[in-house]
Backbone as JSON Lines, residues from 0, in Angstrom:
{"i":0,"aa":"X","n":[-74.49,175.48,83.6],"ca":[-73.8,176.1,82.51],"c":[-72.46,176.62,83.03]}
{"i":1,"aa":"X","n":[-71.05,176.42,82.36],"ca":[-70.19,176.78,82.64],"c":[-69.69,178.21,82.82]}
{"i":2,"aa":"X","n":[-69.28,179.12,83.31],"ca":[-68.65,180.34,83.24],"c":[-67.86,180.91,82.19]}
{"i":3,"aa":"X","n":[-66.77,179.67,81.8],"ca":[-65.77,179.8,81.35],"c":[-66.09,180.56,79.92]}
{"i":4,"aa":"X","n":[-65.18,181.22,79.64],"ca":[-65.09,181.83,78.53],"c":[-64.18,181.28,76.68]}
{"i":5,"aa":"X","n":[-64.48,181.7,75.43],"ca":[-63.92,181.67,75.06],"c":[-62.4,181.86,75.23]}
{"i":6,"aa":"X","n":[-61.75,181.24,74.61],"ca":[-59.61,180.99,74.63],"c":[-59.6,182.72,74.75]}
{"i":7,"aa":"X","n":[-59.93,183.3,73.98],"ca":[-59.42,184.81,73.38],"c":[-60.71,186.07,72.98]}
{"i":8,"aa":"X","n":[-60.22,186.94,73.31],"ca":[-61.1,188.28,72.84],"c":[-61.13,187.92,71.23]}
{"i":9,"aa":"X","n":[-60.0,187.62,70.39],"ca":[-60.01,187.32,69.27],"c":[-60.93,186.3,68.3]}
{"i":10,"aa":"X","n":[-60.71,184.97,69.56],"ca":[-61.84,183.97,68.97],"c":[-63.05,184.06,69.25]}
{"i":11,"aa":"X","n":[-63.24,184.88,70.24],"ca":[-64.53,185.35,70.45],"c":[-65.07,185.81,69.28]}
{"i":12,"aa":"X","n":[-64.16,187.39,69.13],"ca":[-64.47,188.18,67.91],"c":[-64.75,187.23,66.72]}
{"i":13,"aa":"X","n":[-64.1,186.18,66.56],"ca":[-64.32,185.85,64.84],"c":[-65.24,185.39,64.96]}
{"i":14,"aa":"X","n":[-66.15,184.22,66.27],"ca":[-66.47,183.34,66.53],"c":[-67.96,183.72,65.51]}
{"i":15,"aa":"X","n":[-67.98,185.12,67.08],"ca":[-69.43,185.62,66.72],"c":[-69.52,186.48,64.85]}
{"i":16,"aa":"X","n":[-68.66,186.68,64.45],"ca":[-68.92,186.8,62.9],"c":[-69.73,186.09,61.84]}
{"i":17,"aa":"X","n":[-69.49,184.75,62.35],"ca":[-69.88,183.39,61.59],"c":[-71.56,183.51,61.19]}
{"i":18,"aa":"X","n":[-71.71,183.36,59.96],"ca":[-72.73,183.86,59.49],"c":[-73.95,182.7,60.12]}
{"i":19,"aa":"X","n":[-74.77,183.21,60.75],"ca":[-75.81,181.82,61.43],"c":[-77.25,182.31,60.27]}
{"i":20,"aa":"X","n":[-77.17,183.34,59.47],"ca":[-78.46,183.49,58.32],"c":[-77.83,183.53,56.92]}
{"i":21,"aa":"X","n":[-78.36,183.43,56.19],"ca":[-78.02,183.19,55.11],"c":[-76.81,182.75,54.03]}
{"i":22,"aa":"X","n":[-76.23,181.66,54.79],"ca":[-75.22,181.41,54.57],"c":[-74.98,180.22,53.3]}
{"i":23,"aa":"X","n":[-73.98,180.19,52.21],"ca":[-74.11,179.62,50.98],"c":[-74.59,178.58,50.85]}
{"i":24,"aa":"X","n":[-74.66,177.29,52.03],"ca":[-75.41,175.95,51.9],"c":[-76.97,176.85,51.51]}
{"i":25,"aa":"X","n":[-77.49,177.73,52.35],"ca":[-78.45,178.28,52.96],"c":[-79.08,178.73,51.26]}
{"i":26,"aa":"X","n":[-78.53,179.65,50.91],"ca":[-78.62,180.35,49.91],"c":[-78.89,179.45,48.58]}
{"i":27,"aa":"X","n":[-78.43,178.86,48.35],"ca":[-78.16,177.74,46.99],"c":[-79.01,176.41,47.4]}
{"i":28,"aa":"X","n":[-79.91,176.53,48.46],"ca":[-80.78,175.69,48.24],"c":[-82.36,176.53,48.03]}
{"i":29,"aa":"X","n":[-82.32,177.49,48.35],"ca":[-83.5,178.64,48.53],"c":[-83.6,178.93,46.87]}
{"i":30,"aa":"X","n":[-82.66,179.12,46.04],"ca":[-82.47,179.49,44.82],"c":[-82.97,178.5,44.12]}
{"i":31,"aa":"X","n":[-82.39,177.21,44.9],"ca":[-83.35,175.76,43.35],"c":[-84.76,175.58,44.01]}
{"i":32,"aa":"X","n":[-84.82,175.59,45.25],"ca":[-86.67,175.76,45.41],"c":[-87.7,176.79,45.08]}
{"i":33,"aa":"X","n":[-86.86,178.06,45.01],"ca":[-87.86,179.26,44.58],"c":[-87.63,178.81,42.61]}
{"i":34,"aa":"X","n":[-86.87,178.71,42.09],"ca":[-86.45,178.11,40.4],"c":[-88.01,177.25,40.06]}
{"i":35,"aa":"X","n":[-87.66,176.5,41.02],"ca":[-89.04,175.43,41.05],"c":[-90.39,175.75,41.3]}
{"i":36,"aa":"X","n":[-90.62,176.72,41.95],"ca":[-91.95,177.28,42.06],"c":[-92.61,176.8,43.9]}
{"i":37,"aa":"X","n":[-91.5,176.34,44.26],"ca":[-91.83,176.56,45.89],"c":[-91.77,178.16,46.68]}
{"i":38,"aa":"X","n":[-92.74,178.43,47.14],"ca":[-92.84,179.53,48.33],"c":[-92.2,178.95,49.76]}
{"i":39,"aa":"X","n":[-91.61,180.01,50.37],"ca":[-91.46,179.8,51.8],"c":[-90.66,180.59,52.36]}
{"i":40,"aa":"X","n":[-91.34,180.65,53.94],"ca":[-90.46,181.56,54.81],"c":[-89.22,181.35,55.39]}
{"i":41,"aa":"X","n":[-88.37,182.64,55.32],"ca":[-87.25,182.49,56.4],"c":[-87.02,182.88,57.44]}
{"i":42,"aa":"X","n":[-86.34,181.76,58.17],"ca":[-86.17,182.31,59.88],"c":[-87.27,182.56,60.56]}
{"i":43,"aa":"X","n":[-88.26,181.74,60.37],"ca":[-89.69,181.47,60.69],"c":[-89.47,181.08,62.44]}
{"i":44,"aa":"X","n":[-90.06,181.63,63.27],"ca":[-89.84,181.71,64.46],"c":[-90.71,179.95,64.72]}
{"i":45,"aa":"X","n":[-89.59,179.39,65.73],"ca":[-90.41,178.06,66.05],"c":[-92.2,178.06,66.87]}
{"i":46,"aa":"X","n":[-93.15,177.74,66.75],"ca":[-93.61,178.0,67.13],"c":[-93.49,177.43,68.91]}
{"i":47,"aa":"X","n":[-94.08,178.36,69.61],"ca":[-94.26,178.54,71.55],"c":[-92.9,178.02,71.93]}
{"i":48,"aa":"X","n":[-91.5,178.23,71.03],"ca":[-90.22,178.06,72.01],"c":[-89.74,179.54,71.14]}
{"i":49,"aa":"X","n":[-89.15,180.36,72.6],"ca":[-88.46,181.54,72.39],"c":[-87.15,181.28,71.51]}
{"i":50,"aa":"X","n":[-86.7,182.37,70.86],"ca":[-85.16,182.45,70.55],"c":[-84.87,181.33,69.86]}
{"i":51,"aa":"X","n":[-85.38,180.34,68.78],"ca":[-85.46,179.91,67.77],"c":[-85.99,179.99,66.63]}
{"i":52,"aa":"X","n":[-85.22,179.55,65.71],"ca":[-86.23,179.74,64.78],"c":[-85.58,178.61,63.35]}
{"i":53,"aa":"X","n":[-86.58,178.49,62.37],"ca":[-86.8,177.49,61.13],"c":[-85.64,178.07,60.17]}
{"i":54,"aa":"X","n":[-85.09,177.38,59.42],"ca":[-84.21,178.34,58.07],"c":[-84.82,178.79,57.31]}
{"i":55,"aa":"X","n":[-85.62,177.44,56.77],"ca":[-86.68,177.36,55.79],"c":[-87.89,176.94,56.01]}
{"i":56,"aa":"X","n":[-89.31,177.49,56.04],"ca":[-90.39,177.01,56.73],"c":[-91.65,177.27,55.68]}
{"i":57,"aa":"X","n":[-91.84,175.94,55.53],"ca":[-92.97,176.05,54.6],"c":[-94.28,175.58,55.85]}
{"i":58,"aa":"X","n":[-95.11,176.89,56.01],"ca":[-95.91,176.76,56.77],"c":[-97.43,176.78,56.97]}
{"i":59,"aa":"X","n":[-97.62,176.26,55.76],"ca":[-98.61,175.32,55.45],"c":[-98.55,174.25,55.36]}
{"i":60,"aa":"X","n":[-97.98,173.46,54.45],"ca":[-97.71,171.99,54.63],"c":[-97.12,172.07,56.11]}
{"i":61,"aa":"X","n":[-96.53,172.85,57.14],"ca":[-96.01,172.31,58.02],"c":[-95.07,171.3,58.21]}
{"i":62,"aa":"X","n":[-93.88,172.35,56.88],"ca":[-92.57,171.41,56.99],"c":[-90.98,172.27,57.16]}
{"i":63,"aa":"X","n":[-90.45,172.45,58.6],"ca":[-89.66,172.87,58.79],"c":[-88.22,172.27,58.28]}
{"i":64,"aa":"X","n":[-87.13,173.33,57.43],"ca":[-85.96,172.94,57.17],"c":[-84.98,173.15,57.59]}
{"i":65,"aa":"X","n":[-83.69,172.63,57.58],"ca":[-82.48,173.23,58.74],"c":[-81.32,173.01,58.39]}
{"i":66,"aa":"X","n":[-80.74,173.72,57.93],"ca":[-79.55,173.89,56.81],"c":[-78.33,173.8,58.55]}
{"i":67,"aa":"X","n":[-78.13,172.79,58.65],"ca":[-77.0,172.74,59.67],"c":[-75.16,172.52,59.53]}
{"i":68,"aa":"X","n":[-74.57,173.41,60.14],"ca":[-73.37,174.03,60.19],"c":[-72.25,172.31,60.8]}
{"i":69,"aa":"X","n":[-71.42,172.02,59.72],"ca":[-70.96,170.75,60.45],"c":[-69.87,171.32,61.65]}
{"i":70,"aa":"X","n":[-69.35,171.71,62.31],"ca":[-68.68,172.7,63.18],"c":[-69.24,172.62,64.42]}
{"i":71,"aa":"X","n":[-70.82,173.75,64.22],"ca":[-71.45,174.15,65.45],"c":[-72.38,173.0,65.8]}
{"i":72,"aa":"X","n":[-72.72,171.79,64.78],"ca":[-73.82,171.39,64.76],"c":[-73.82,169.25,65.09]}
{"i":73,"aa":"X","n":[-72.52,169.46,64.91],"ca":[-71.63,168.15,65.54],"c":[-71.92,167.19,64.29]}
{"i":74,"aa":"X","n":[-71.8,167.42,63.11],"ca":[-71.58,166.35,61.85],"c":[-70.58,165.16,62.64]}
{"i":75,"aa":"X","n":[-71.07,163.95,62.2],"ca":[-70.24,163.16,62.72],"c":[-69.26,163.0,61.64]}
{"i":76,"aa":"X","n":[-69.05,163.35,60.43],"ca":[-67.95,163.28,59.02],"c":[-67.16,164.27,59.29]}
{"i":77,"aa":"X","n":[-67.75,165.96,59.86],"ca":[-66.36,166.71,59.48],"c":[-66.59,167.13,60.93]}
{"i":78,"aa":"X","n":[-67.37,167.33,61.94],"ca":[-66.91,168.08,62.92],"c":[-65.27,168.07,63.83]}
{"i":79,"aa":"X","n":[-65.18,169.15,63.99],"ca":[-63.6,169.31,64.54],"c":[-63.98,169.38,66.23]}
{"i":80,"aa":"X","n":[-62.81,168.87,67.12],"ca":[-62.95,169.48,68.32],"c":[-61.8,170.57,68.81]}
{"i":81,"aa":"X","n":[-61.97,171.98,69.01],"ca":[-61.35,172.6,69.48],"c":[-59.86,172.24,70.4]}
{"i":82,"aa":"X","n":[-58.64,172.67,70.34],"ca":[-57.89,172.66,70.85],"c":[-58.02,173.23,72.47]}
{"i":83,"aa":"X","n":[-57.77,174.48,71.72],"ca":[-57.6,175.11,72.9],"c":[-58.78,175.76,73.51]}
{"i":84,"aa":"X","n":[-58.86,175.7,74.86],"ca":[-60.4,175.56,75.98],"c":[-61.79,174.7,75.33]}
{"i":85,"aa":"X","n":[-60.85,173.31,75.39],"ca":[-61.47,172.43,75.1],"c":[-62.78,172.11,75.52]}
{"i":86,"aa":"X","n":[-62.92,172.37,77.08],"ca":[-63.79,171.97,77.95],"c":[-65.06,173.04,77.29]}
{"i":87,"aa":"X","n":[-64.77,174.28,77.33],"ca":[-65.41,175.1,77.22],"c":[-66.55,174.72,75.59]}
{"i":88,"aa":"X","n":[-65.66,174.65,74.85],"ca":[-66.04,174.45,73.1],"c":[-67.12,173.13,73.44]}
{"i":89,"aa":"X","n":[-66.52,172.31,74.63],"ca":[-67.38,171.14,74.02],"c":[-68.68,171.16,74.32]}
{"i":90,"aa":"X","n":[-68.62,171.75,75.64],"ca":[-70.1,172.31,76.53],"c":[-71.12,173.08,75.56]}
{"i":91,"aa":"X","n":[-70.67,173.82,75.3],"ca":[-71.19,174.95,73.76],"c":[-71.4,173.58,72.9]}
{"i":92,"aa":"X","n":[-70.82,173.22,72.25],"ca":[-71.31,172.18,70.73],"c":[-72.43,171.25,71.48]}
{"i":93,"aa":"X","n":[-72.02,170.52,72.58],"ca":[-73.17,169.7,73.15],"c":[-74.5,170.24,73.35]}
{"i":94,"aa":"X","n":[-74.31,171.63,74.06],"ca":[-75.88,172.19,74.0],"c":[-76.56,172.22,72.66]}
{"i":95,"aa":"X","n":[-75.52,173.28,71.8],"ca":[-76.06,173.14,70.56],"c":[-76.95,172.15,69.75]}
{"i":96,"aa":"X","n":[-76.08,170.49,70.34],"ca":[-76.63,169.6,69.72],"c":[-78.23,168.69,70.55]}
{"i":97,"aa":"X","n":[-78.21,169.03,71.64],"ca":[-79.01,169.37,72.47],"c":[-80.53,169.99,72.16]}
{"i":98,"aa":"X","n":[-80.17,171.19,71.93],"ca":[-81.01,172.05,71.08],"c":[-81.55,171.57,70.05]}
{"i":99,"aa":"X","n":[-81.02,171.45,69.25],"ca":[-81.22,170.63,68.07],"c":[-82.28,170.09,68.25]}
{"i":100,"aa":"X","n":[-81.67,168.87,69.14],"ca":[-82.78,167.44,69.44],"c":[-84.08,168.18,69.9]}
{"i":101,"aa":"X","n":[-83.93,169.15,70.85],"ca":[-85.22,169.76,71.65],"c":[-86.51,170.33,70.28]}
{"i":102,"aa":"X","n":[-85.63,171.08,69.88],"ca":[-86.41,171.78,68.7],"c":[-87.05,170.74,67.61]}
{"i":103,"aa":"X","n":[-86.6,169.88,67.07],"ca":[-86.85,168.76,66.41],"c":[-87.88,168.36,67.01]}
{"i":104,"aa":"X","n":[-87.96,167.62,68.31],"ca":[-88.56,167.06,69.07],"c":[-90.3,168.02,69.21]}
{"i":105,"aa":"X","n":[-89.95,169.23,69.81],"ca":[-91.09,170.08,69.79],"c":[-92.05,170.0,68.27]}
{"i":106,"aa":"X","n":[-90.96,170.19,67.11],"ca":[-91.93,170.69,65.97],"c":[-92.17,169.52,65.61]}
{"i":107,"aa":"X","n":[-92.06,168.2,66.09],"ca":[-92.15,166.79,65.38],"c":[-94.02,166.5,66.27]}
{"i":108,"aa":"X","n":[-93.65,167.04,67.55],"ca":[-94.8,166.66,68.56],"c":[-96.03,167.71,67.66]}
{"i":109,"aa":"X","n":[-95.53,168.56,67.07],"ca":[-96.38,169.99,67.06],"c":[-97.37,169.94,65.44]}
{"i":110,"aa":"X","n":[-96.97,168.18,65.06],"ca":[-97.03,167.74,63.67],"c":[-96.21,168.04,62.53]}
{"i":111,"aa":"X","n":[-94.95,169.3,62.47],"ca":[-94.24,169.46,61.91],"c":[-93.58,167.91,61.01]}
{"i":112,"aa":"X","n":[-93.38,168.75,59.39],"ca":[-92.08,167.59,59.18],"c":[-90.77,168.11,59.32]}
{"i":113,"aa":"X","n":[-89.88,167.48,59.7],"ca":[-88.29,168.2,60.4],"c":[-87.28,167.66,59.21]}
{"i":114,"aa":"X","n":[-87.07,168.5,58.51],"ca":[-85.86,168.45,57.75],"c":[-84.97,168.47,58.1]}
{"i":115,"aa":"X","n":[-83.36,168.04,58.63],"ca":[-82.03,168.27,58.85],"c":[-81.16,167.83,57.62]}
{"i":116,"aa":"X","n":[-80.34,168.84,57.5],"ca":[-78.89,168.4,56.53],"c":[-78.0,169.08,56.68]}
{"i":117,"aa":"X","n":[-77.15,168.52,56.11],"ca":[-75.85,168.93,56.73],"c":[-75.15,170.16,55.39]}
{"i":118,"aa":"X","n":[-74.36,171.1,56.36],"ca":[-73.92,172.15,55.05],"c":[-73.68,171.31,54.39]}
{"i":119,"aa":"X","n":[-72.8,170.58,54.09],"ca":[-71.62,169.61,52.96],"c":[-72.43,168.87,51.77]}
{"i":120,"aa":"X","n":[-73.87,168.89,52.12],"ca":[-74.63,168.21,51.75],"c":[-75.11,168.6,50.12]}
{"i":121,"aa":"X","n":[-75.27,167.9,49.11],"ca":[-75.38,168.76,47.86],"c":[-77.04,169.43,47.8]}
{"i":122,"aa":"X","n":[-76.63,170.38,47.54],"ca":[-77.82,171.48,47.72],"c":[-78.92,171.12,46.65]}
{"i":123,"aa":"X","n":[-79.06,170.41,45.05],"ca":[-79.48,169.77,44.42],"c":[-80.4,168.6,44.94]}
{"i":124,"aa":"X","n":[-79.57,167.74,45.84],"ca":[-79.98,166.47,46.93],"c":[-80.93,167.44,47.58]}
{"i":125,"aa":"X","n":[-80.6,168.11,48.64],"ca":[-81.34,168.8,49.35],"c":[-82.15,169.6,49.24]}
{"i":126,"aa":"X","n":[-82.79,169.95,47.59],"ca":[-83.35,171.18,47.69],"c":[-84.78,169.29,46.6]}
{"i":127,"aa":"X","n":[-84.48,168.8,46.48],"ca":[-85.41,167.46,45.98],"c":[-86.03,166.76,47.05]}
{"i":128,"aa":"X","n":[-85.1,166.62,47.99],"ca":[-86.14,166.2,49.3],"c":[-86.87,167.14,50.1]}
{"i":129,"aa":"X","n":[-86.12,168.11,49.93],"ca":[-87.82,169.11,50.3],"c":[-88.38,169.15,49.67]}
{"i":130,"aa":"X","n":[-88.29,169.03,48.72],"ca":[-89.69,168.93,47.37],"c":[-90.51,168.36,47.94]}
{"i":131,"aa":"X","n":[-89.74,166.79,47.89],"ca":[-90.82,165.88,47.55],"c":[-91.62,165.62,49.25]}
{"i":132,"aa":"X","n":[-90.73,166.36,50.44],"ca":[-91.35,166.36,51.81],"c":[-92.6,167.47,51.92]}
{"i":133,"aa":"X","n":[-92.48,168.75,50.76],"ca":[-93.5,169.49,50.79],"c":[-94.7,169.05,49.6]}
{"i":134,"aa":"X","n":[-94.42,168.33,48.54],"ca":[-95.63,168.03,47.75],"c":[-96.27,166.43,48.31]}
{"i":135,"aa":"X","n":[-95.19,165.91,49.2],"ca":[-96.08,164.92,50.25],"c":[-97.1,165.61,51.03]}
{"i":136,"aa":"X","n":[-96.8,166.19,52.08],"ca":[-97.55,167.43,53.21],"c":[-98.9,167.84,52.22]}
{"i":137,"aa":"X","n":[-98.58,168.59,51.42],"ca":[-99.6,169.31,50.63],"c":[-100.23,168.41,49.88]}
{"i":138,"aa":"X","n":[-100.1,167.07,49.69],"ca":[-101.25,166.1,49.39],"c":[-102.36,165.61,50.05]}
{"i":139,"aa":"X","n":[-101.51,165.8,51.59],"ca":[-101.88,165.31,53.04],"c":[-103.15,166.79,53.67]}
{"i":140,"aa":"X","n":[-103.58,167.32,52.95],"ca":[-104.16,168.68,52.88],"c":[-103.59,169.8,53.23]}
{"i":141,"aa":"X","n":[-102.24,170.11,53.21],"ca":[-101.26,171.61,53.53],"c":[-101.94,172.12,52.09]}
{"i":142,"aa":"X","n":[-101.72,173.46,52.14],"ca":[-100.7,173.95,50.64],"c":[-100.14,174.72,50.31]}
């Protein structure tokens, strides 16, 4: 892991502002699944990996969701690469995406179903395929 620091005390400061819970992709898909009569938890801790956790976790059917940031989360349509302390930004986004894969990987082994989408993504779209990924599961005996 690198040393190096953010460019600035400043970009630091904003960096860490950036809302990582409940943020409007986040929000406006929680609103058309609860509308609908879906239950589920937030920020549901992954299960046996520390310092993660689910957005949306329906945990009975055993179907984790993941409202992902195109920025931090490496969208291949909008992600940007940092200018300045390039090296640094990229090390950070790669783990991130890293992570990702790890966590996926764990809750996929762990029987989980793994939802990913992207913020940009229409929340309508996204709040129908969890539907239909949680009234699959819960056919499959979740409920």
């Amino acid at each position: 892991m690198s040393t190096a620091r953010p460019s600035s005390p400043a970009v630091s400061a904003r960096m860490s502002r950036q809302a990582s819970r409940d943020t409007a992709p986040e929000v406006a898909v929680r609103k058309l699944l609860h509308a609908s009569g879906y239950r589920y938890r937030l920020n549901e801790r992954v299960p046996h990996m520390s310092r993660r956790t689910i957005d949306i976790a329906f945990t009975r059917a055993k179907v984790a969701v993941f409202l992902d940031g195109c920025f931090w989360h490496g969208c291949p349509e909008h992600a940007t690469q940092p200018k300045s302390n390039a090296q640094w930004w990229r090390q950070k986004l790669d783990r991130n995406m890293a992570r990702d894969a790890e966590t996926t990987a764990h809750l996929v082994a762990e029987g989980w179903t793994v939802l990913r989408f992207w913020e940009h993504q229409a929340p309508v779209q996204v709040a129908e395929k969890v539907a239909e990924a949680v009234d699959r599961e819960r056919g499959r005996g979740g409920s």
